[in-house]
ZAMARGU-4260 file (C-alpha; in steps of 0.2 Angstrom, whole numbers, plus 5000, padded with zeros to 4 digits):
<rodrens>
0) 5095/5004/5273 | 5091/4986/5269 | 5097/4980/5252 | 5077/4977/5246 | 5076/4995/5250
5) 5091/5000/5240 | 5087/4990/5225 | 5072/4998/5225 | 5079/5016/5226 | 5093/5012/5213
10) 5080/5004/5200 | 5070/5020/5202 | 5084/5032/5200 | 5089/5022/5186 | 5071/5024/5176
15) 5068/5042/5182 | 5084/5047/5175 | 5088/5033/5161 | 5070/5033/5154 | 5074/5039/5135
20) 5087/5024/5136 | 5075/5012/5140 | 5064/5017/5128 | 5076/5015/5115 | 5083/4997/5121
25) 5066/4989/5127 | 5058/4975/5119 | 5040/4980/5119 | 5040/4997/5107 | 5029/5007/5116
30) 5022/5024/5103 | 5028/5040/5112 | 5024/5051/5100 | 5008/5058/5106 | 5017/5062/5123
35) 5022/5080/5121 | 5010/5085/5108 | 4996/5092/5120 | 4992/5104/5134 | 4979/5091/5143
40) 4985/5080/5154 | 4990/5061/5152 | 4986/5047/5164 | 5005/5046/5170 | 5006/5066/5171
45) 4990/5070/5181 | 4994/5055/5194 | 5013/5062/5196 | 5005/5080/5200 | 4993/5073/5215
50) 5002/5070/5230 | 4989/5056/5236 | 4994/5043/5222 | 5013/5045/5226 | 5014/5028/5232
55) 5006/5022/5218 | 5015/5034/5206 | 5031/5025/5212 | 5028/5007/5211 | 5021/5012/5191
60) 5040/5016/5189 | 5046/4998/5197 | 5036/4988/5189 | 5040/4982/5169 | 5024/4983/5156
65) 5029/4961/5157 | 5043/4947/5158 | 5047/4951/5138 | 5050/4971/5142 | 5062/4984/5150
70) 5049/4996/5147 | 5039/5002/5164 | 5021/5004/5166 | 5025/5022/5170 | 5030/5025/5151
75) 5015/5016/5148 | 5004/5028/5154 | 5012/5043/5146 | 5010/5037/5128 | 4995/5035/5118
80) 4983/5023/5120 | 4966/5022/5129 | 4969/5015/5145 | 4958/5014/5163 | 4964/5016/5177
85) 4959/5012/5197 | 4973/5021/5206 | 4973/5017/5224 | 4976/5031/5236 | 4989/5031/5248
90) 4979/5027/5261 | 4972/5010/5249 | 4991/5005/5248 | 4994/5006/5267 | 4980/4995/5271
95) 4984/4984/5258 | 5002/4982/5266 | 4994/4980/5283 | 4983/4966/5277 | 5000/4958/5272
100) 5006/4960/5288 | 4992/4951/5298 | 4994/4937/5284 | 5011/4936/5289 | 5017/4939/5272
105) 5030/4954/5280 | 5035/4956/5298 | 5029/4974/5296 | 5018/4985/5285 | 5032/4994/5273
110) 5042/4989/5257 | 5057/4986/5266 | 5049/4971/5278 | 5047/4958/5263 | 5055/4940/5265
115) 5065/4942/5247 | 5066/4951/5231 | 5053/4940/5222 | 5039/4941/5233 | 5040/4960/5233
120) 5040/4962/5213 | 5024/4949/5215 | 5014/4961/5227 | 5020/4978/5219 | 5013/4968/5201
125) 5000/4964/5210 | 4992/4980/5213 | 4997/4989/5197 | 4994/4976/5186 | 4976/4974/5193
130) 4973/4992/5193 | 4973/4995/5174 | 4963/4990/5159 | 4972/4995/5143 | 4960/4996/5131
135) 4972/4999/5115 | 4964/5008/5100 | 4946/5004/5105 | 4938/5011/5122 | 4941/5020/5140
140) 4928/5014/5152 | 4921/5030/5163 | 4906/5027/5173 | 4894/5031/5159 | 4898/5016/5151
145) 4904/5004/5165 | 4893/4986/5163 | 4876/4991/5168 | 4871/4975/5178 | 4876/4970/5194
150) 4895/4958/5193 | 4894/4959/5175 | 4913/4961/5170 | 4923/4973/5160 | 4923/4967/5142
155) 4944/4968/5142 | 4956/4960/5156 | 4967/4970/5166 | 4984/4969/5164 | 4984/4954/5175
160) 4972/4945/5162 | 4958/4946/5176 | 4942/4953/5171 | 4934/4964/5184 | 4917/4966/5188
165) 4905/4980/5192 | 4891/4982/5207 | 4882/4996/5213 | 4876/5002/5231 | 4855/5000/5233
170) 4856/5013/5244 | 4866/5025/5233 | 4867/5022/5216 | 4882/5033/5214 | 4891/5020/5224
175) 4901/5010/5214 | 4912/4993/5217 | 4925/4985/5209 | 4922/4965/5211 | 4909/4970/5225
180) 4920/4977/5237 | 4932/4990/5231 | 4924/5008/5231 | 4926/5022/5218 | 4928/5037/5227
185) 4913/5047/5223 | 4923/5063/5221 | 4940/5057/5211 | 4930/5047/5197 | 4931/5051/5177
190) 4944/5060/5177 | 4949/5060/5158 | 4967/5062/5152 | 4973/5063/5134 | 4975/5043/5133
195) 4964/5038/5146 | 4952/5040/5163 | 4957/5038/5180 | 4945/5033/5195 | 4951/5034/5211
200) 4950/5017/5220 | 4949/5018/5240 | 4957/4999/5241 | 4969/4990/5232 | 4961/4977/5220
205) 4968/4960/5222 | 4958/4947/5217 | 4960/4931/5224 | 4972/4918/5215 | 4962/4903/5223
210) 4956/4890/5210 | 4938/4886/5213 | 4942/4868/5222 | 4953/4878/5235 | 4936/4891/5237
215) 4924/4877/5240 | 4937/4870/5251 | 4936/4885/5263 | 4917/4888/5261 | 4913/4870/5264
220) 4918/4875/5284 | 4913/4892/5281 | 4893/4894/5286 | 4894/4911/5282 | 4899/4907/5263
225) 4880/4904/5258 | 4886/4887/5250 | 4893/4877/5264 | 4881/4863/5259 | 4887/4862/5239
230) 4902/4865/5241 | 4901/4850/5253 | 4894/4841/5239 | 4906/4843/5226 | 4920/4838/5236
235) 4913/4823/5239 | 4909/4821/5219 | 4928/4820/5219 | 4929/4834/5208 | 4943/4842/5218
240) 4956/4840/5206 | 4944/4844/5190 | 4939/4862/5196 | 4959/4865/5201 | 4963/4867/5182
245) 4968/4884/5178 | 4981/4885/5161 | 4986/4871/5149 | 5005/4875/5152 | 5012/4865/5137
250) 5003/4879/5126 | 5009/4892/5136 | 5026/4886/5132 | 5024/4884/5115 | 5015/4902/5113
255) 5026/4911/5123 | 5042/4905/5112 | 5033/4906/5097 | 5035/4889/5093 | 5017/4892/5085
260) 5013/4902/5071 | 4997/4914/5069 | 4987/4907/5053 | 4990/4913/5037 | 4982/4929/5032
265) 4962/4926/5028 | 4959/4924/5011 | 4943/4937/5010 | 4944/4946/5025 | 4964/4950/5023
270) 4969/4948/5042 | 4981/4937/5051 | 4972/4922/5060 | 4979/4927/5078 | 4982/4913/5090
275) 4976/4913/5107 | 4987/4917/5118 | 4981/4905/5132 | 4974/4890/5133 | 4964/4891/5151
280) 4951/4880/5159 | 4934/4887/5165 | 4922/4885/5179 | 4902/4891/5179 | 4894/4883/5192
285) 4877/4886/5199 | 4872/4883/5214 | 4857/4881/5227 | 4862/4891/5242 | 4862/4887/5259
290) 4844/4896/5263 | 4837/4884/5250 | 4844/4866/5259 | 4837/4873/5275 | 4821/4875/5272
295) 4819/4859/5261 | 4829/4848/5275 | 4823/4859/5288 | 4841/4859/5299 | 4855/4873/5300
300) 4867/4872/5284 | 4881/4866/5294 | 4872/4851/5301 | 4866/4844/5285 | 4879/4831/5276
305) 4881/4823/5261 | 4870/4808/5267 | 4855/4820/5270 | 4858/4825/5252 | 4858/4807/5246
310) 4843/4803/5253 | 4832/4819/5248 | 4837/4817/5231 | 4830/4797/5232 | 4814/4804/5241
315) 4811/4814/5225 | 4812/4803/5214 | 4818/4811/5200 | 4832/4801/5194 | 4824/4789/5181
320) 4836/4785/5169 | 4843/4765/5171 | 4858/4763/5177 | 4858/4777/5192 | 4868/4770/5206
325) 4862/4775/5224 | 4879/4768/5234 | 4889/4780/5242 | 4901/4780/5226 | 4900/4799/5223
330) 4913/4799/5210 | 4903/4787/5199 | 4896/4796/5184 | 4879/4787/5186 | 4879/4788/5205
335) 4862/4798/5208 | 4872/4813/5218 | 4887/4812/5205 | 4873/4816/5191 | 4864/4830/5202
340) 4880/4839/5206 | 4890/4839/5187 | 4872/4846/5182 | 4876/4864/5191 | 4893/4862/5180
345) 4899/4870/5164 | 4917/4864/5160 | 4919/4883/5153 | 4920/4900/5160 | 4905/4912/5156
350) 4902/4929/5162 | 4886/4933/5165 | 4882/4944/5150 | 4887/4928/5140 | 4876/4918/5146
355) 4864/4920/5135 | 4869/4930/5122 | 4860/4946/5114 | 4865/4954/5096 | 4853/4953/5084
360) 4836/4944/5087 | 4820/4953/5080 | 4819/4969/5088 | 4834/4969/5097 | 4851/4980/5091
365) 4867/4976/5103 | 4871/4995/5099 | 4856/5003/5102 | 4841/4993/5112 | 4838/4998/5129
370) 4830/4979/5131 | 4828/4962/5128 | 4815/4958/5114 | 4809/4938/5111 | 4815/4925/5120
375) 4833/4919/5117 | 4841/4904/5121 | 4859/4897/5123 | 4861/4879/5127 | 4879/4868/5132
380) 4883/4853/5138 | 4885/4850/5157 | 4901/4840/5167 | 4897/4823/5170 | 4886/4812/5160
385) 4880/4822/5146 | 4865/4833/5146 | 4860/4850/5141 | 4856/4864/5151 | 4846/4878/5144
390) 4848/4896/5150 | 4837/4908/5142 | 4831/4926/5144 | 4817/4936/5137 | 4808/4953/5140
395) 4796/4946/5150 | 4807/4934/5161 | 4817/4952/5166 | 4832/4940/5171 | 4842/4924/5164
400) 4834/4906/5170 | 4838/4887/5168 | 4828/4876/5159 | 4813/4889/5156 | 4800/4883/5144
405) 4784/4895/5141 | 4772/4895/5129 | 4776/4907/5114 | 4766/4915/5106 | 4773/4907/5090
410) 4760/4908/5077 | 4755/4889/5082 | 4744/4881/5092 | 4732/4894/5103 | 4742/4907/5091
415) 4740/4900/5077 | 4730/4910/5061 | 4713/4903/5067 | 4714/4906/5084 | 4723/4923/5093
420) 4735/4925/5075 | 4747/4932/5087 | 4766/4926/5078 | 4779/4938/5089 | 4789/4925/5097
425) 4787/4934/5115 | 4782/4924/5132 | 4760/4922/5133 | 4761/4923/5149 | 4758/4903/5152
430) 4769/4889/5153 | 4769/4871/5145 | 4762/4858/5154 | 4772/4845/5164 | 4777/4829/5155
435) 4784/4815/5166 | 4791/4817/5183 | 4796/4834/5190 | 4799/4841/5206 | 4786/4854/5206
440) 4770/4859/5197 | 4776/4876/5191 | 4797/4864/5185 | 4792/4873/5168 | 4794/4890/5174
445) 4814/4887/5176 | 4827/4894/5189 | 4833/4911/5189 | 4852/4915/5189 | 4851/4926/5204
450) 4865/4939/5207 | 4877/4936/5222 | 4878/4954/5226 | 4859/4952/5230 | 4858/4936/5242
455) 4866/4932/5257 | 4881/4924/5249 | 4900/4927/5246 | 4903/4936/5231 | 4922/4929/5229
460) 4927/4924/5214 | 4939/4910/5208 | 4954/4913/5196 | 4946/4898/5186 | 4929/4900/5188
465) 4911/4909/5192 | 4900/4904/5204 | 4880/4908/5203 | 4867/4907/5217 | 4850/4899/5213
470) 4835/4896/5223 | 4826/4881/5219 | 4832/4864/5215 | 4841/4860/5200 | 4839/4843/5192
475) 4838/4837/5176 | 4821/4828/5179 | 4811/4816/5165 | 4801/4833/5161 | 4815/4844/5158
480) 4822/4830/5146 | 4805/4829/5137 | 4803/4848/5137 | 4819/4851/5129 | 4814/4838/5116
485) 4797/4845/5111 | 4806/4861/5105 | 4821/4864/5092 | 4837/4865/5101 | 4847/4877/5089
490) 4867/4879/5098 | 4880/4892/5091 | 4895/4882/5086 | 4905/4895/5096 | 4895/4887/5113
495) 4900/4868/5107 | 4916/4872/5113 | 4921/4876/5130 | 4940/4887/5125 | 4932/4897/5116
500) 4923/4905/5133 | 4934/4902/5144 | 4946/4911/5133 | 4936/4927/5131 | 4934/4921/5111
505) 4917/4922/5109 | 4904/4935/5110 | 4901/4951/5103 | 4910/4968/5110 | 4902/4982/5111
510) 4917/4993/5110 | 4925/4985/5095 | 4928/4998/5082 | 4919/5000/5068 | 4922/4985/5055
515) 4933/4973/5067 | 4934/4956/5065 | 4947/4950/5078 | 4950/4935/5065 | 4957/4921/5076
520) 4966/4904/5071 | 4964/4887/5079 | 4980/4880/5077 | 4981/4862/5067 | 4997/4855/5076
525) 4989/4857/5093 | 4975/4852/5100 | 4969/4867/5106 | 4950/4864/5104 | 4949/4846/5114
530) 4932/4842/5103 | 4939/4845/5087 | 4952/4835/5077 | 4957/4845/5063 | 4968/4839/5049
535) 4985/4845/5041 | 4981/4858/5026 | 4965/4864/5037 | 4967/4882/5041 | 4953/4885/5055
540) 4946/4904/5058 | 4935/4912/5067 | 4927/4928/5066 | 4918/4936/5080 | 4909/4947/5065
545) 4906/4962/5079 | 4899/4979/5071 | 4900/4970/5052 | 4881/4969/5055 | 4884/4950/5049
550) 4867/4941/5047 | 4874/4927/5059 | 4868/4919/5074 | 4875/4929/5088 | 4884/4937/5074
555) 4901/4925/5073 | 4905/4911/5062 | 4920/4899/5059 | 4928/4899/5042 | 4938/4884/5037
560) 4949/4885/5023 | 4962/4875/5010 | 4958/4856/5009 | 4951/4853/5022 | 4947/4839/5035
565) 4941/4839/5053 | 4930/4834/5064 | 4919/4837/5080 | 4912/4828/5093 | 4892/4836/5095
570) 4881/4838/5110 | 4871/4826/5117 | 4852/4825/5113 | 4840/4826/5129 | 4831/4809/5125
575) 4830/4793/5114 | 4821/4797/5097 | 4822/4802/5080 | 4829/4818/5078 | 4834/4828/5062
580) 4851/4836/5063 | 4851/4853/5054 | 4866/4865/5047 | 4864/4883/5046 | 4873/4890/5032
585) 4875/4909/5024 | 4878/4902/5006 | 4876/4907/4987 | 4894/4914/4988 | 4907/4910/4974
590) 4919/4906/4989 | 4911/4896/4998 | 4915/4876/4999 | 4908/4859/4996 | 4911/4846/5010
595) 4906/4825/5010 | 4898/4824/5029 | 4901/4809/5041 | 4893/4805/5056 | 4892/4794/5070
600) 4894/4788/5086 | 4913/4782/5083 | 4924/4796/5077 | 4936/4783/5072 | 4923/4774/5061
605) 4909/4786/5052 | 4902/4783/5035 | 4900/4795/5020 | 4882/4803/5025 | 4871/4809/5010
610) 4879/4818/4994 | 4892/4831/4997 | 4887/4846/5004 | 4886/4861/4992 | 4887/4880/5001
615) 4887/4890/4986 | 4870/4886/4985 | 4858/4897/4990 | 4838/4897/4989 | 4839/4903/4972
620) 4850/4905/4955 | 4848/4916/4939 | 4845/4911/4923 | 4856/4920/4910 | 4853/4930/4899
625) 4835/4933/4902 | 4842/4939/4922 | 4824/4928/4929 | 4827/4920/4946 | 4821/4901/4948
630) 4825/4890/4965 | 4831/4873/4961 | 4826/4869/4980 | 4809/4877/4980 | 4813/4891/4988
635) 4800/4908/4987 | 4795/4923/4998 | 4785/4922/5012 | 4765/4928/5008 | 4751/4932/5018
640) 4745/4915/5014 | 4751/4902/5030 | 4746/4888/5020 | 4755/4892/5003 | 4770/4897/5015
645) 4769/4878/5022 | 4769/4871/5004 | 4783/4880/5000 | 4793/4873/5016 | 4786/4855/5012
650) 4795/4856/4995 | 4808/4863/5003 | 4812/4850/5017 | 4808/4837/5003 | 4826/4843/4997
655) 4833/4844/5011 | 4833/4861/5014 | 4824/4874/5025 | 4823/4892/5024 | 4835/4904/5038
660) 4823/4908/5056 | 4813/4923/5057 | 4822/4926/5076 | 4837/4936/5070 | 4840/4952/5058
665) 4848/4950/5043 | 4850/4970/5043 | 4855/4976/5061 | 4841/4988/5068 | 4828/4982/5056
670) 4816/4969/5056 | 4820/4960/5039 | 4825/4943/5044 | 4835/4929/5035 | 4820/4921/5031
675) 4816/4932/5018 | 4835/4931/5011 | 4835/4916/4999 | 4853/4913/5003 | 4852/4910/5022
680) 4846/4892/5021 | 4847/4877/5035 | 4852/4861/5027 | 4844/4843/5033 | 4861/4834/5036
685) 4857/4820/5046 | 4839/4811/5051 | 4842/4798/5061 | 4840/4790/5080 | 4849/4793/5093
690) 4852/4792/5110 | 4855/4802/5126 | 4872/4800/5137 | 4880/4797/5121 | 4892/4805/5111
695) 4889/4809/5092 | 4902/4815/5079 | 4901/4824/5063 | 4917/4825/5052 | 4917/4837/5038
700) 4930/4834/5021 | 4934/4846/5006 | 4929/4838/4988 | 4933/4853/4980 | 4953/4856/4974
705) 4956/4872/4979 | 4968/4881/4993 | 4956/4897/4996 | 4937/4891/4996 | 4928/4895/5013
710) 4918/4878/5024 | 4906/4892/5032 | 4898/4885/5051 | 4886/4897/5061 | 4874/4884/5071
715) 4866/4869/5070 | 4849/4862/5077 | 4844/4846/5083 | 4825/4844/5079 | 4816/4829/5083
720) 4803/4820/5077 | 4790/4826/5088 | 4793/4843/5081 | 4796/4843/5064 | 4782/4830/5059
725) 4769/4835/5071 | 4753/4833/5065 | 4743/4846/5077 | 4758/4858/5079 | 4769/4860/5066
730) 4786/4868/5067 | 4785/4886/5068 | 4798/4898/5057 | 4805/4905/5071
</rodrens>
């Protein structure tokens, strides 16, 4: 017997027989006392009592819950919880062990042929690590309520902080993947224990731990990859060592020996402001794929280069901004291929079902609708020089696309009273007009975000990032620049930042329990948010809102409390022009702050902007005794008079105020807005020029002497001229 062998056998015989022990000495308390207390079956139990998952069964007993804990995963799955589990069959684990072999990991397929003891507790935390979701006190995922669209990912991490996604067969929609190539077995699925479900997996799942820049390495020589040709491309961008970022270690360090502190408990919503417990970098990256440079350069993908590229992309014409560079520089930010590829690139990590987020919007329910309702947009800031990208979905598009701009039917316009008086805020079924150089006649009708599991491309992966295929070019052309500002760019603060999706905190969960917050700190002695400076004395929260029915954009908001000081660099406006930059604000509340506002294009150097800002004001205030309700801003209902309802937002604007959007709920599964609630307001901060590829701060100070008094931020809108002071079309409420 080879000592690896006996190792394993002693450690085994140690827990089997030792087990009430370790419960009692380990680190992690793990609650047992739900073990014994039914008849059913828990996960641990029914996989002990089925001879095909032995192998499995055994390395659950190996392999600790984590570093910090003596406690097995075994003893995990006997106690309460609610936890998924893909159990590989025997059969799973053997070929995993024989895909090993052919690596040349072991010199045979069986636990006793690995090199040393280190590489054998990796590969058996590999696979049970991978295979389960522990969804504590909240969800257990069987089919029935698996993600719904193709590589759409599990809303919690396994416990290898991987996120798994779902795909389903064409042919057989009973057929169901995990990360598009590990089948469910058709007949051992949903099998439901006391603390959880069990679906038998028929390989083991291993995602792969290659950052996107080793991926793109390998595809760029692989022509069967589907993105040869861009991953080509961004090698030569010299973004090699950008896309290889995975973890911020030094945070890692610091979390890990709690060397930083969770904030302070929330002065209204009494829960701990929880740190993050990473720090990671993130990845989304859309891509042309190899079909598409073919038949616009007409040669096979693995003949085209990185000059063929360059020159199409001159051939366009679509670069016009001054200063593009045409050499063969490609790590210059202005060079003309630099500026096409960091355009395909988020710097953060977002899921598909993230990409344009649904919770609230007229007609829409996250926890009841069955589909989309008006059209929704999210918009971030891209790698490079920066621009915004816009992704967007709808009803009518039936998928998510870049930089789509239709013609609503927005109650302005051709839908304006006198004309079709059709104010819904859906697609018409037309698209604006063209406005400067594009690269085609229907540009306006945007790119859809395909899914991989449908084109002829790898469905791989990266530990750091997402890839998604797209099937027409993807520039940021003079038209897309103008389109975006003809229209009011509204961004959820959340989005502003890229750790807060490529660490999983932002968006709404579905599964959340009734009346969650999840209220999360941003520490103030780390900069954990690299586009925020935030001062000593600030305590930084946010609140994902989830099933609080919160009258919020996208349902979150950040709360900043204490005497506070920070401030935030913003994203970049599309092109040069006057643009008003708006604040959206659920105010009126005694607890709420008051804040000076600076701003401009040095954060080192920004002026006092306009009077400080007051949240406790809302639309209106009442006069006591008589109880009457009078609006110092000129705030009233909304009448069946579109005129009189444009007076009132012209006194309105005139002190620096604007009513809340008709797009989103103020009561979930209703269609009462936050325009009709006088204390959703947007607040006119700044008016002023600006200019595109340059970056813009905003920096937000206490005046109030107080500890506990809430600085509230939702979103903000950047509105130029062209739409606020149109004289043909004015601004819709939307």
């Amino acid at each position: 017997m080879t000592r690896l062998n006996l190792c394993k056998n002693l450690r085994r015989l140690f827990l089997l027989t030792c087990i009430s022990g370790l419960l009692l000495a380990c680190e992690e308390s793990i609650d047992t006392s739900n073990r014994y207390t039914f008849t059913e079956e828990t996960v641990l139990s029914y996989l002990e009592k089925h001879s095909d998952y032995s192998e499995y069964v055994n390395l659950i007993h190996q392999v600790p819950v984590s570093k910090q804990s003596k406690s097995s995963i075994a003893q995990l799955l006997s106690a309460r919880g609610h936890f998924t589990v893909f159990a590989p069959n025997n059969t799973a684990i053997q070929f995993y062990l024989d895909s090993l072999q052919r690596k040349g990991i072991i010199s045979a397929a069986n636990w006793d042929s690995f090199p040393d003891e280190k590489t054998l507790d990796s590969i058996q935390q590999t696979i049970v690590y991978n295979s389960i979701i522990d969804g504590g006190n909240q969800i257990t995922f069987e089919t029935g309520n698996f993600p719904t669209t193709d590589n759409d990912e599990f809303g919690i991490s396994n416990l290898n902080d991987r996120k798994l996604s779902v795909t389903r067969s064409k042919i057989n929609p009973d057929s169901i993947f995990i990360n598009g190539e590990i089948p469910i077995s058709l007949k051992n699925r949903d099998i439901v224990a006391i603390n959880g479900c069990i679906h038998e997996v028929e390989q083991v799942i291993a995602p792969s731990n290659d950052r996107m820049t080793d991926i793109f390495m390998r595809w760029a020589e692989d022509g069967n990859s589907g993105y040869s040709v861009m991953s080509r491309l961004i090698l030569a961008c010299d973004l090699s060592d950008t896309l290889r970022a995975y973890r911020d270690e030094t945070w890692e360090e610091l979390y890990t020996t709690g060397q930083v502190k969770d904030l302070p408990e929330h002065t209204s919503f009494h829960q701990i402001g929880s740190l993050p417990a990473h720090r990671k970098y993130g990845f989304t990256i859309f891509a042309e794929t190899d079909a598409v440079w073919e038949e616009l350069l007409g040669k096979d993908a693995m003949d085209i280069t990185v000059a063929d590229v360059k020159e199409y992309l001159l051939a366009t014409g679509a670069f016009t901004d001054e200063g593009t560079t045409t050499d063969d520089n490609f790590g210059d930010v202005n060079n003309i291929l630099n500026q096409f590829v960091t355009y395909h690139v988020l710097p953060m990590r977002i899921p598909r079902d993230k990409l344009v987020v649904h919770y609230n919007e007229k007609g829409y329910n996250f926890a009841s609708s069955k589909s989309y309702t008006i059209a929704i947009s999210d918009f971030y800031t891209t790698m490079g020089k920066p621009r915004l990208i816009k992704l967007y979905e709808s009803l009518e598009s039936n998928g998510i696309y870049i930089n789509r701009f239709p013609v609503l039917r927005n109650g302005r316009g051709e839908y304006a009273p006198e004309n079709k008086n059709i104010n819904d805020y859906h697609e018409s079924g037309s698209f604006k007009p063209i406005l400067g150089k594009a690269l085609t006649v229907d540009e306006n009708v945007g790119i859809e975000v395909l899914n991989p599991s449908n084109e002829n491309v790898s469905t791989e992966t990266g530990l750091n990032g997402l890839i998604y295929p797209i099937n027409k070019l993807l520039v940021c052309t003079e038209n897309v620049r103008t389109q975006m500002m003809n229209q009011r760019i509204r961004i959820d603060v959340a989005t502003m930042f890229p750790e807060m999706l490529s660490n999983d905190l932002h968006g709404i969960k579905q599964y959340y329990t009734e009346g969650a917050t999840n209220c999360r700190g941003i520490p103030t002695n780390y900069h954990y948010l690299a586009d925020v400076d935030i001062k000593e004395g600030t305590m930084f929260y946010y609140l994902p809102g989830l099933n609080r029915g919160w009258c919020n954009m996208e349902g979150d908001e950040f709360n900043v409390i204490g005497r506070y000081e920070f401030t935030m660099k913003l994203p970049p406006v599309p092109k040069a022009g006057h643009y008003e930059l708006r604040f959206g604000v659920a105010t009126g509340s005694s607890v709420r702050s008051m804040a000076q506002v600076y701003w401009g294009p040095d954060k080192d150097y920004m002026p006092a902007y306009g009077i400080p800002m007051d949240l406790r004001q809302s639309g209106l205030y009442r006069h006591l005794p008589s109880g009457n309700q009078e609006s110092s801003i000129g705030w009233e209902s909304d009448t069946n008079d579109e005129e009189y309802n444009d007076e009132v937002t012209k006194k309105m604007r005139n002190n620096g105020f604007m009513k809340g959007p008709e797009s989103w709920c103020a009561r979930l599964g209703t269609n009462e807005t936050v325009r009709s609630y006088e204390y959703i307001t947007r607040r006119i901060m700044i008016s002023e020029d600006m200019e595109p590829n340059k970056n813009y701060y905003i920096r937000f100070k206490s005046v109030l002497d107080s500890e506990n008094k809430e600085f509230f931020m939702d979103y903000i809108e950047y509105v130029a001229k062209e739409v606020y002071d149109n004289p043909i079309e004015s601004e819709d409420i939307w």
